[in-house]
Each structure stands twice: as C-alpha cells, then as structure tokens.
C-alpha positions as CSV (number, residue, x, y, z in Angstrom):
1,X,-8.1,-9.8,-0.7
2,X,-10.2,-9.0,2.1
3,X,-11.7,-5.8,2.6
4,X,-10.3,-4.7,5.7
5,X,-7.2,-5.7,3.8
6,X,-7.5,-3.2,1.1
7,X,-8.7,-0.7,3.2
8,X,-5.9,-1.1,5.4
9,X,-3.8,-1.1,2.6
10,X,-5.6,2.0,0.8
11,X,-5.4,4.1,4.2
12,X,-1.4,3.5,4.3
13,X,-1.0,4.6,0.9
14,X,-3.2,7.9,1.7
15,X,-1.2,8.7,4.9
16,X,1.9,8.0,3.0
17,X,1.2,10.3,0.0
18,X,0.0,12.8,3.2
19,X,3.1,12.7,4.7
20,X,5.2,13.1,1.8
21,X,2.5,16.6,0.9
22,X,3.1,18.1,4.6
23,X,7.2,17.2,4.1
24,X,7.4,19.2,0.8
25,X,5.2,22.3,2.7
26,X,7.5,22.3,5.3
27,X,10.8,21.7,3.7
28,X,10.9,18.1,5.7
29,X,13.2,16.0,3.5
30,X,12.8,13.4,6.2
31,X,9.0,13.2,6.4
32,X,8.9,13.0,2.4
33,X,10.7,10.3,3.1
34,X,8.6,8.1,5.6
35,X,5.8,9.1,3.2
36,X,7.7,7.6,0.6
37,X,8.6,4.2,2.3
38,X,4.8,4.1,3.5
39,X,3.4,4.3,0.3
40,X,5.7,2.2,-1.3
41,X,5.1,-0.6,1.6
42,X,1.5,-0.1,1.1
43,X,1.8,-0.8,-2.6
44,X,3.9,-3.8,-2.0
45,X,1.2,-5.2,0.1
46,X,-1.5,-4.6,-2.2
47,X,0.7,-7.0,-4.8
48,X,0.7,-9.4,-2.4
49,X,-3.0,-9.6,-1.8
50,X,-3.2,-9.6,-5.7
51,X,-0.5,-12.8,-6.2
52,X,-2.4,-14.6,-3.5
53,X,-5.9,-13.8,-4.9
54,X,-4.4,-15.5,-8.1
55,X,-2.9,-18.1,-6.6
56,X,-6.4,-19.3,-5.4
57,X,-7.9,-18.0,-9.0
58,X,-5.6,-20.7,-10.4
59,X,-6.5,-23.0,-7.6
60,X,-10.0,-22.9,-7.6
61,X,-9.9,-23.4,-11.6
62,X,-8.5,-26.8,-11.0
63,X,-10.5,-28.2,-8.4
C-alpha cells in the first residue's frame, strides 16, 4: 500500500467518524449516516490494500 493510499484512506475514515460526531450534535440521522458508509468504505479499502500487499508478500516469496 502506498502512502498516498493510506493517507487517502485514513483521511476518509476521519471525515467519516466527523460526520457521523456533527450528525449526533445536531440530531442529523442522515449525516450519521453518510459518516457511517464513509468510514465503513474507507475501511473496506484499507482491506484491499492489505489482501493486495499480501498477495505480492506471497509473490515475492516465490520468485
């Protein structure tokens, strides 16, 4: 995984768990809820770095 990756990845989680603080403050059952999806599509992306990272782990061992 890159590091622009992760960043990118670490910023969308951050703005995710934001958006889901300022929902709650302000009763925004809607805004919790793009938080939500944000950070969970953040964390599905960081998985994804993390299987291909050991995909080329496993690779690299056999070369």
């Amino acid at each position: 995984m890159s590091f622009t990756d992760k960043v990118k990845n670490e910023t969308d989680e951050l703005a995710g768990k934001a958006k889901q603080a300022v929902g709650r403050a302000t009763d925004n059952e809607r805004l919790v809820a793009e938080g939500q999806a944000q950070e969970t599509a953040a964390h599905a992306k960081k998985a994804g770095e993390h299987v291909k990272d050991a995909g080329k782990d496993v690779r690299d061992a056999f070369s």
